[in-house]
LUMVO-279060 format. One record per residue (C-alpha): residue number from 1; residue in one letter; x, y, z. Coordinates in pm, 1 decimal, decimal comma. Example, Ala and Ser with C-alpha at 12.3 -4.5 7.8 and 13.67 -1.06 7.14 Angstrom:
+-----+-----+----------+----------+----------+
|   n | res |       xx |       yy |       zz |
+-----+-----+----------+----------+----------+
|   1 |   A |   1230,0 |   -450,0 |    780,0 |
|   2 |   S |   1367,0 |   -106,0 |    714,0 |
+-----+-----+----------+----------+----------+
//
This chain:
+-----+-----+----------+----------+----------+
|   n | res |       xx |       yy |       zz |
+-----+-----+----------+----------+----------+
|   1 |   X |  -3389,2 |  -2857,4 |   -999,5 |
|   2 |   X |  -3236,3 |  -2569,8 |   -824,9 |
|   3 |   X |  -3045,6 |  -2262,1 |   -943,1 |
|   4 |   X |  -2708,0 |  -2299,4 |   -954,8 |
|   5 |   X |  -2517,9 |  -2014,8 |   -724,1 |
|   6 |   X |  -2217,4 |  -1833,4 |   -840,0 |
|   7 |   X |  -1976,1 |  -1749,6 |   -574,3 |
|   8 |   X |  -1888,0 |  -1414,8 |   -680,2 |
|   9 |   X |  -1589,6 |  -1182,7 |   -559,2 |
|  10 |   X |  -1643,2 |   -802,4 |   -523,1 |
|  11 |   X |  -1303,2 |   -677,0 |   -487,4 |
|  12 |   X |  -1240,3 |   -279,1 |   -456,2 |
|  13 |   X |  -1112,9 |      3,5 |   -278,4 |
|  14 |   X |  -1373,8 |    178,1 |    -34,5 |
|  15 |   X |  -1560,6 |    499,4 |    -94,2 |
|  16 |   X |  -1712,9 |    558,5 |   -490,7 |
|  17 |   X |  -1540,1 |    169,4 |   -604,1 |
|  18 |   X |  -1763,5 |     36,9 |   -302,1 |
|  19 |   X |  -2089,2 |    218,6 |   -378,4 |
|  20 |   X |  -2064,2 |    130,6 |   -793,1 |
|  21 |   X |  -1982,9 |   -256,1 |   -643,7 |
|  22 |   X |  -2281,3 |   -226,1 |   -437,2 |
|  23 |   X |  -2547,4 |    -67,5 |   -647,0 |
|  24 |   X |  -2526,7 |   -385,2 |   -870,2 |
|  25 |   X |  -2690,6 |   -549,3 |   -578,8 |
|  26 |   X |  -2980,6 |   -722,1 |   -838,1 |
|  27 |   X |  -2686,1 |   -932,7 |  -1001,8 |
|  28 |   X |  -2537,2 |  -1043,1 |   -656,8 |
|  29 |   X |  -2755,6 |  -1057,3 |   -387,9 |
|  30 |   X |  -2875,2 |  -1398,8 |   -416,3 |
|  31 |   X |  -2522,0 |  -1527,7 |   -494,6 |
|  32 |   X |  -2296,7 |  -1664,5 |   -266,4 |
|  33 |   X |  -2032,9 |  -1391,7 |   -247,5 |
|  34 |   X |  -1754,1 |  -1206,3 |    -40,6 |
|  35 |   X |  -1623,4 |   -879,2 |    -52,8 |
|  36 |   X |  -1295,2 |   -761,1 |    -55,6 |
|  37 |   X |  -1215,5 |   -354,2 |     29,5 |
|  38 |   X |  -1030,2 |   -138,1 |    297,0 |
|  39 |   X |  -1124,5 |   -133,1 |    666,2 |
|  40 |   X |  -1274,3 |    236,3 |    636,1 |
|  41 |   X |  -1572,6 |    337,2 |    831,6 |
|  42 |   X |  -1783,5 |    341,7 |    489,8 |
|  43 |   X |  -1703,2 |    -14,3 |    438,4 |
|  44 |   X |  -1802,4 |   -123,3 |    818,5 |
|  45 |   X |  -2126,9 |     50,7 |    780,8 |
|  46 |   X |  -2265,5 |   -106,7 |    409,8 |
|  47 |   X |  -2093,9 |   -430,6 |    425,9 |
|  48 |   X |  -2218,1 |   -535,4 |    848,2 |
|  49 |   X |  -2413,2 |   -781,0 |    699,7 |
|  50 |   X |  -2126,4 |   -972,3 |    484,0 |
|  51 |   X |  -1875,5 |  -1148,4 |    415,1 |
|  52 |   X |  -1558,1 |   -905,6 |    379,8 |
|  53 |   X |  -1173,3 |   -965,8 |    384,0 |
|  54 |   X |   -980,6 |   -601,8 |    471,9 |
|  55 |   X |   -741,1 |   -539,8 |    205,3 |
|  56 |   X |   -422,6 |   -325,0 |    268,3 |
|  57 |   X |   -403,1 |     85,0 |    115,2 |
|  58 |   X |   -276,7 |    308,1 |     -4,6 |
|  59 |   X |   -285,8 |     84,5 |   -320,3 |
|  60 |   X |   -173,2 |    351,6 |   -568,4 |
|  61 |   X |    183,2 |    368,7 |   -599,3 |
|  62 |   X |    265,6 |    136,4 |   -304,5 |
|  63 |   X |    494,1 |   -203,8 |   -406,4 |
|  64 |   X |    466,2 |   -294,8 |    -32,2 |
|  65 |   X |     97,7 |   -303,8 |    -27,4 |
|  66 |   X |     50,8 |   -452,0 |   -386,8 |
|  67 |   X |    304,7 |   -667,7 |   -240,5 |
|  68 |   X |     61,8 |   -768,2 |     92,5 |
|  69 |   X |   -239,2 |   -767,8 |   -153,7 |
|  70 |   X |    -98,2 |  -1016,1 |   -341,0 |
|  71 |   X |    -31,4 |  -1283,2 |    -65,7 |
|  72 |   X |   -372,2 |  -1162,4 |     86,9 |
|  73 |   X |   -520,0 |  -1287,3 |   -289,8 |
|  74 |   X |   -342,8 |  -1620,3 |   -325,5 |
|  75 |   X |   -507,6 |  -1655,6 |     91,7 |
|  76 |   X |   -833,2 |  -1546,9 |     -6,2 |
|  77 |   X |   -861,3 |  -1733,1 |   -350,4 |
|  78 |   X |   -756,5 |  -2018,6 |   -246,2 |
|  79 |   X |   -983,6 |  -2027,9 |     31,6 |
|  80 |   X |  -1293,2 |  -1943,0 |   -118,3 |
|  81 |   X |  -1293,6 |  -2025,7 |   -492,1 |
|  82 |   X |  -1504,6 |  -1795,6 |   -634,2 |
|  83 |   X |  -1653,0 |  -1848,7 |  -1053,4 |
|  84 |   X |  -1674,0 |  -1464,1 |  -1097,1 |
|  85 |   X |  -1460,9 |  -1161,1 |   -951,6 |
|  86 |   X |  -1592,8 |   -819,8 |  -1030,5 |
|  87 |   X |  -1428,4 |   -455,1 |   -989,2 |
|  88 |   X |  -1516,6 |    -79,2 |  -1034,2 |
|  89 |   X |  -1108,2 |    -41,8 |  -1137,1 |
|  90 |   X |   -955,4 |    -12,2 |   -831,8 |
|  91 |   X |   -592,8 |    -87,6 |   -787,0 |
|  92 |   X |   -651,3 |   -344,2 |   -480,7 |
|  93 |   X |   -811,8 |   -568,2 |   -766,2 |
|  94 |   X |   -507,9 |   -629,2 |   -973,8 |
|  95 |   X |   -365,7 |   -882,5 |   -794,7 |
|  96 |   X |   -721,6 |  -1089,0 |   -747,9 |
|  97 |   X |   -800,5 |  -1034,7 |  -1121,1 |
|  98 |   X |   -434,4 |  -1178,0 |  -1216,1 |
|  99 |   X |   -430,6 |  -1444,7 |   -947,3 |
| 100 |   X |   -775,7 |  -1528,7 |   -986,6 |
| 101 |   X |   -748,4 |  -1640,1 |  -1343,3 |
| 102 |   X |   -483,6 |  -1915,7 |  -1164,2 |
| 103 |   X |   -757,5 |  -2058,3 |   -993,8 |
| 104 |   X |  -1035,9 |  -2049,8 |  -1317,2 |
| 105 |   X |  -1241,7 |  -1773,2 |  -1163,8 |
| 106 |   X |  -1391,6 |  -1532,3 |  -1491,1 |
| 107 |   X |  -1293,5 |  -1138,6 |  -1430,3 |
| 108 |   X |  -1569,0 |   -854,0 |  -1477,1 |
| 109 |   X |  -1450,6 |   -440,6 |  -1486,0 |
| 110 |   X |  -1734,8 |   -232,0 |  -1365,2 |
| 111 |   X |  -1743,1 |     79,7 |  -1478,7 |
| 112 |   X |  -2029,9 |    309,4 |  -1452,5 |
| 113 |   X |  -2111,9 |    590,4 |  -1635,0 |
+-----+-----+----------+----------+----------+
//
C-alpha cells in the first residue's frame, strides 16, 4: 500500500516568511504542494522548481490588497484543495487560513525561534 500524500499549502510573504517556509523542506518535499508568496526576485530564484501562485503586497495595512488576496484564496482553494496550509505569520495568509477552513483544509503557524 502506498503513502498517502498531503497536498499542502505554503502561503507567505517573500524574504525571512519564505526562507522559515522553506527550511521545513523534510516535512514537505515529498508532498504534493503549492506555494503561495509575492512575485519578488527571492521568490523566482528558490521556488523555479514549483508550483507558486503570486499573491498581491503590501499586505500590511492595505484593505485593497487583503481585499485581492481574498478573491485570489477562494481561486486558489478552490482549485487545488489542499489537507494542510502552513505559514511563518505573514499577513498574505489570513485570508487562506480563514477561507481555507471553508474548504476542510487544517491550518499550521510556523514560527521559528
Amino acid at each position: 500500500m502506498g503513502r498517502f500524500r498531503m497536498k499542502v499549502a505554503l502561503v507567505g510573504s517573500s524574504g525571512g516568511h519564505l526562507t522559515h517556509l522553506y527550511l521545513l523542506k523534510k516535512f514537505w518535499e515529498k508532498e504534493d504542494r503549492f506555494w503561495v508568496t509575492f512575485d519578488k526576485e527571492d521568490a523566482r530564484s528558490i521556488l523555479k522548481n514549483e508550483r507558486k501562485y503570486n499573491a498581491y503586497f503590501p499586505t500590511n495595512r492595505n484593505i485593497i490588497n487583503l481585499v485581492r488576496n481574498t478573491f485570489l484564496a477562494i481561486k486558489i482553494l478552490f482549485k487545488e484543495r489542499p489537507d494542510v496550509i502552513i505559514s511563518s505569520g505573514a499577513a498574505v495568509a489570513v485570508p487562506f487560513f480563514y477561507l481555507g477552513k471553508l474548504f476542510g483544509a487544517k491550518n499550521c503557524l510556523y514560527r521559528s525561534i
